[in-house]
N, C-alpha and C positions, 0 to 999 in steps of 0.2 A: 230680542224682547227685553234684555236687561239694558237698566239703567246705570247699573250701578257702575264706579267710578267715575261718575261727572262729575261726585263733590271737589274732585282734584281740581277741576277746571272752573275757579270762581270767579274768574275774568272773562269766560264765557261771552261773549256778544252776542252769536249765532251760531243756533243750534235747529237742523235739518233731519226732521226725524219722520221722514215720509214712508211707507211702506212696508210699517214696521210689527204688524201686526199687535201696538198695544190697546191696551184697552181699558175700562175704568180704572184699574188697581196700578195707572201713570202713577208715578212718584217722582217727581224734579229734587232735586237739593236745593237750596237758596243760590240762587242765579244773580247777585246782585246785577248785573252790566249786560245780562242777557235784553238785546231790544228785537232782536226777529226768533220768532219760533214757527217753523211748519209742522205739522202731524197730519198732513193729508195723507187720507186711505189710511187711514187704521180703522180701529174698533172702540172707538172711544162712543157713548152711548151717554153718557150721565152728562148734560153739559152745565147744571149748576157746578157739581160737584168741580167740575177740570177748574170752571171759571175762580172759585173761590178758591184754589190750588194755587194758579197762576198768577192772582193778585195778591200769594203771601210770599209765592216763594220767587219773583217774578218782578219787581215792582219797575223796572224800568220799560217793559215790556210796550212797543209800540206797535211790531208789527205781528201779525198772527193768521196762522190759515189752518181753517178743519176741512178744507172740501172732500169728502168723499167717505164722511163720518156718519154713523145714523145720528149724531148728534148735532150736525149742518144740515136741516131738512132742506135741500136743494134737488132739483132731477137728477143730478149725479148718483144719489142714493137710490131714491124712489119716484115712481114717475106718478105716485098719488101726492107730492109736495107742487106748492104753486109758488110763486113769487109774491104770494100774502106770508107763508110760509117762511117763508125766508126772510123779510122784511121784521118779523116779530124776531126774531132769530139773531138778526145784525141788534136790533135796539136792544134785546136782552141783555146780547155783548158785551156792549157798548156802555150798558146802566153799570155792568157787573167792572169792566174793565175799561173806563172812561179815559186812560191815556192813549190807548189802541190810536195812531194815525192812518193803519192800513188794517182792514179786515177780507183775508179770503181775496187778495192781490185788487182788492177796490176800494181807494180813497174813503176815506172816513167822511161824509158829509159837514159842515157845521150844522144844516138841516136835523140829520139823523142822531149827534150828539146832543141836540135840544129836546128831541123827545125822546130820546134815551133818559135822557134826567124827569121831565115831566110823567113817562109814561114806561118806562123800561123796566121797574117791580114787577108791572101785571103783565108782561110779557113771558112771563117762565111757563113752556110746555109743560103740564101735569098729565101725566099718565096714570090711566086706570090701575088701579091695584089691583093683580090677578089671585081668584080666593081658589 
C-alpha cells in the first residue's frame, strides 16, 4: 500500500499498480516521463481529486486504466452503472486529463476528446453530502 520510494525513480515511464488495495490518500511524486499508469482494483473513490493529482504530478501521462474502481462507474464495480455512466466518466477524464491516448485499455476517440473540451466541466459525479 506504500508508495514511498518512487521518488527515486524519476525516469519512471511505467508504473503498474493494479491490486493494491490504495485508496484516495494515492500520493505519486513527480513522475516527469511517466506515460502508462494502471491502478485497476483498488480503492480509489475521489476521482476529481486522483484526476487533478495526476495532471500535477504526471504531465506526460498518456495512457491510464481505473477499472474496477468505485470511481470508474462501470459493471465491473456495480451492476446499478450503465454505459451513460460511463460515458460521462471517460469525457470527465478526458476534460481533466486531455493528453490521455488510451483510457481504461480503449482508444481515446477524436469524437469523445471534442466533447470533453465542449462538455467535460459538467460531467463531474456529485455525491450527496451524508448529514
Amino acid at each position: 500500500r506504500s508508495l514511498e520510494g518512487l521518488s527515486a525513480f524519476r525516469s519512471l515511464e511505467e508504473l503498474i499498480l493494479d491490486n493494491n488495495q490504495l485508496g484516495d490518500d494515492l500520493v505519486l511524486p513527480g513522475l516527469p516521463r511517466l506515460h502508462t499508469l494502471t491502478l485497476n482494483k483498488n480503492r480509489i473513490t475521489d476521482l476529481e481529486y486522483l484526476l487533478d493529482h495526476l495532471a500535477e504530478v504526471t504531465p506526460a501521462l498518456e495512457y491510464l486504466s481505473l477499472l474496477g474502481n468505485v470511481a470508474c462507474p462501470n459493471e465491473l464495480v456495480s451492476l446499478e452503472k450503465d454505459e451513460e455512466d460511463y460515458k460521462r466518466y471517460r469525457c470527465f477524464v478526458l476534460y481533466k486529463l486531455p493528453n490521455l491516448k488510451f483510457l481504461d485499455a480503449q482508444k481515446v476517440t477524436r469524437q469523445e476528446r471534442e466533447e470533453a473540451l465542449v462538455r467535460g466541466a459538467f460531467m463531474k459525479v456529485v455525491k450527496p453530502k451524508v448529514s
